[in-house]
VOLOKE-30086 format. One record per residue (C-alpha): residue number from 1; residue in one letter; x, y, z. Coordinates in pm, 1 decimal. Layout:
# VOLOKE-30086
<NUM,A,<X,Y,Z>>,
...
# end
This chain:
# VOLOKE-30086
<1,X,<1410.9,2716.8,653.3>>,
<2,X,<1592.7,2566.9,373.3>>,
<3,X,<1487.4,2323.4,96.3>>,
<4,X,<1660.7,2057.1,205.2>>,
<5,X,<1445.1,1996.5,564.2>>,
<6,X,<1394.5,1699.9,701.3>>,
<7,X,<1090.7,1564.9,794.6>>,
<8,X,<1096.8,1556.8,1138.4>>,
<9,X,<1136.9,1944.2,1105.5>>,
<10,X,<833.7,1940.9,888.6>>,
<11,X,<630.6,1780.1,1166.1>>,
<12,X,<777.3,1972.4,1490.1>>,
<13,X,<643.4,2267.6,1281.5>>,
<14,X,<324.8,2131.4,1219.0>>,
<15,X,<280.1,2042.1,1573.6>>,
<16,X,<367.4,2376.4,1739.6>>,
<17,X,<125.3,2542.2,1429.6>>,
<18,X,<-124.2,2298.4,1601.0>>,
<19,X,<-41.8,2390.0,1913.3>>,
<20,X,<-83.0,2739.0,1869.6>>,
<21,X,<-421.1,2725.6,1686.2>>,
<22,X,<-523.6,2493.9,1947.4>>,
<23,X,<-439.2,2763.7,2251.4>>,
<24,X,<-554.5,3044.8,2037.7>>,
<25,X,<-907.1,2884.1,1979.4>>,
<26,X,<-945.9,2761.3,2424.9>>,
<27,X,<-887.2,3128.9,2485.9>>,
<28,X,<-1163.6,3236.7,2293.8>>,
<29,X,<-1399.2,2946.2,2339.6>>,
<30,X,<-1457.2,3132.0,2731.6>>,
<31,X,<-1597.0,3438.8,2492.9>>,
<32,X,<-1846.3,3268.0,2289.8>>,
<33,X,<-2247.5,3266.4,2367.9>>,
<34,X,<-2356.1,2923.0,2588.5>>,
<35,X,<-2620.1,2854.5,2324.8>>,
<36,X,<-2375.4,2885.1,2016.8>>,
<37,X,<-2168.6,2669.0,2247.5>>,
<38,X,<-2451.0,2401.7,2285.2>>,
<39,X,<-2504.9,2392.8,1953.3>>,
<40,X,<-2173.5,2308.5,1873.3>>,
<41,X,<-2154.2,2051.8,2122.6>>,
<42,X,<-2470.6,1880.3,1971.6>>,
<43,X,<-2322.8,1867.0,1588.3>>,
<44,X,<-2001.9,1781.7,1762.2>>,
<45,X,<-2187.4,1452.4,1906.9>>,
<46,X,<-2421.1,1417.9,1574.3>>,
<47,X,<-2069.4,1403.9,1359.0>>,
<48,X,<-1915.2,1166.9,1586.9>>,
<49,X,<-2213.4,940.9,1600.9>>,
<50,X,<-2233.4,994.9,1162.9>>,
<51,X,<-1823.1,881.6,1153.7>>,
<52,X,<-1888.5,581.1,1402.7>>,
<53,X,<-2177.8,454.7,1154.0>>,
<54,X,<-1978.3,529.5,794.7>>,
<55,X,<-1691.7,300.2,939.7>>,
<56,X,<-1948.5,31.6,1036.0>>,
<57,X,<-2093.8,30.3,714.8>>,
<58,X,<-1782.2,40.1,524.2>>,
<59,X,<-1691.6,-319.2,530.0>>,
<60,X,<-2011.8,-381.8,370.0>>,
<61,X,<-1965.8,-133.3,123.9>>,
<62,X,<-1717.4,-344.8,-58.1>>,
<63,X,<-2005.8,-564.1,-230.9>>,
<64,X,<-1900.1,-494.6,-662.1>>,
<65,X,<-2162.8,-239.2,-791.8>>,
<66,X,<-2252.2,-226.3,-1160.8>>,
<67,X,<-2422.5,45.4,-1339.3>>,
<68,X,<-2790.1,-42.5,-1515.9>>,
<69,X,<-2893.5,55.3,-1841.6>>,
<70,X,<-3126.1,322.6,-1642.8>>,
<71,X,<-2771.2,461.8,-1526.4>>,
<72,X,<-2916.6,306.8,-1138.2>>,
<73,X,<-2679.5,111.1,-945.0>>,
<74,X,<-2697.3,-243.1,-855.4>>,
<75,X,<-2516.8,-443.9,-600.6>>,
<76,X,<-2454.6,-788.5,-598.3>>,
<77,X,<-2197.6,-784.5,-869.4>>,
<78,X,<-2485.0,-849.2,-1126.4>>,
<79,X,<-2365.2,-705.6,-1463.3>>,
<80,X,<-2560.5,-804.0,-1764.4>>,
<81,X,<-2373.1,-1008.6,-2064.6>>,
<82,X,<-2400.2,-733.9,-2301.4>>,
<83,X,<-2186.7,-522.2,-2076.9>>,
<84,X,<-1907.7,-744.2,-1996.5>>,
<85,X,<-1895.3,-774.3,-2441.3>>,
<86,X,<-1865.5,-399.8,-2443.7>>,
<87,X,<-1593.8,-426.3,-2222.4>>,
<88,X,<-1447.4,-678.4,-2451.8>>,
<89,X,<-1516.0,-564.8,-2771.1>>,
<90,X,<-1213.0,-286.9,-2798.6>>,
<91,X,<-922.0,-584.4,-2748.8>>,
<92,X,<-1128.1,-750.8,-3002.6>>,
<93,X,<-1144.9,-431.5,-3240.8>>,
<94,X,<-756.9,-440.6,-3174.9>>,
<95,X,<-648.8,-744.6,-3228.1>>,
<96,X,<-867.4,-782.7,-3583.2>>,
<97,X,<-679.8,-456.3,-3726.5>>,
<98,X,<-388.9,-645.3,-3624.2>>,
<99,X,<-459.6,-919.6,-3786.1>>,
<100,X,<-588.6,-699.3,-4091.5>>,
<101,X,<-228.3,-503.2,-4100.1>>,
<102,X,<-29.6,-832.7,-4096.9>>,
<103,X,<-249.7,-966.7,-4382.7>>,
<104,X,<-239.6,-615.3,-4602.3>>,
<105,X,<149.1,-632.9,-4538.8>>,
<106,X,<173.3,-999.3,-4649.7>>,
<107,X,<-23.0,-931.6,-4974.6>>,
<108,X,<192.0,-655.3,-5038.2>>,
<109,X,<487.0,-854.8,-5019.0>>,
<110,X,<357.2,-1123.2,-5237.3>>,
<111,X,<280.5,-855.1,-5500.3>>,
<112,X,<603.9,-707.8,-5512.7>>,
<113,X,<751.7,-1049.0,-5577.8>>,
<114,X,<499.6,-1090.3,-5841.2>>,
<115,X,<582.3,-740.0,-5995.7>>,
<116,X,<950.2,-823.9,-6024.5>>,
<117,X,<902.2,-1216.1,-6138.5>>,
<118,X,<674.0,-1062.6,-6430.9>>,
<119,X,<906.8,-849.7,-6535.9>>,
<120,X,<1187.8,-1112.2,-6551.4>>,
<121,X,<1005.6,-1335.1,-6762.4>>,
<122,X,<865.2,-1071.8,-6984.6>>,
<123,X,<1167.7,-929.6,-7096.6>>,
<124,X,<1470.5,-1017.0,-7315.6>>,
<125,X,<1823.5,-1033.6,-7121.0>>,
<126,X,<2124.6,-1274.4,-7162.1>>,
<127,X,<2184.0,-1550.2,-6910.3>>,
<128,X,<2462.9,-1341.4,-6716.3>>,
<129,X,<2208.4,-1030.7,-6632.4>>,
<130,X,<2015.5,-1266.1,-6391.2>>,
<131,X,<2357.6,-1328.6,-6203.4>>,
<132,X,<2392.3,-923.8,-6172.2>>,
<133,X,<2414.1,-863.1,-5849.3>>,
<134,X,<2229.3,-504.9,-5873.7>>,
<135,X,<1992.8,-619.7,-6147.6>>,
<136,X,<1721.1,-676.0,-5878.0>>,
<137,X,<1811.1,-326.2,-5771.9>>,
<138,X,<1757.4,-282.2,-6130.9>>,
<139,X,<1423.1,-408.3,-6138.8>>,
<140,X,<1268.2,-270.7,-5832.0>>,
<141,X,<1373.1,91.6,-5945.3>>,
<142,X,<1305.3,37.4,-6282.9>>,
<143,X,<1503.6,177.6,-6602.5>>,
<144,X,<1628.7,512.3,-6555.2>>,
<145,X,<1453.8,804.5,-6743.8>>,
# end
């Protein structure tokens, strides 16, 4: 079979596999012991009977559950208040370091501008320096060594 098969190949094969398991297991069914085959046939009925109650029940499985503090399950979609502020307290812890980055990267901005405004008016330079268009260059690098 190549790589390329479609899936309608896929399932042909699947159903002759089934097929053949399916004969395979009949013919030997004849060879097995009547009580091994009645006890099959009871937890054939008792699995049947467990499926038919799990899919009643599921619908009203879908009721929220929350998790205690004793690590016990509650339904009723109950959760306590200090739970739902753990959930929220990691967008909170976010958005403050946000908030603390922004500021940090404000401040430093402001300094800079100080630095180089302090060292315009502390120093000596004719009129035609400040129109320099790489004396700001100048002053952010400092002199050279």
């Amino acid at each position: 079979m190549n790589k390329t098969s479609r899936p309608t190949d896929r399932h042909a094969i699947e159903a002759r596999l089934g097929m053949w398991l399916a004969v395979g297991l009949s013919a030997r069914a004849a060879a097995v012991p009547h009580d091994i085959t009645e006890r099959l046939r009871v937890s054939r009925e008792q699995a049947v009977l467990r499926a038919r109650e799990a899919r009643r029940a599921a619908p009203s499985a879908t009721i929220i559950a929350g998790v205690s503090s004793r690590g016990v399950m509650t339904l009723g979609g109950f959760v306590p208040w200090w739970q739902r502020a753990a959930a929220v307290l990691p967008l909170l812890v976010l958005v403050s370091g946000l908030v603390a980055i922004e500021h940090w990267r404000s401040r430093e901005q402001v300094l800079a501008a100080a630095d180089i405004d302090a060292q315009l008016l502390s120093d000596d330079l004719p009129p035609s320096a400040y129109s320099d268009p790489g004396f700001a260059e100048f002053l952010r690098d400092g002199p050279a060594p």
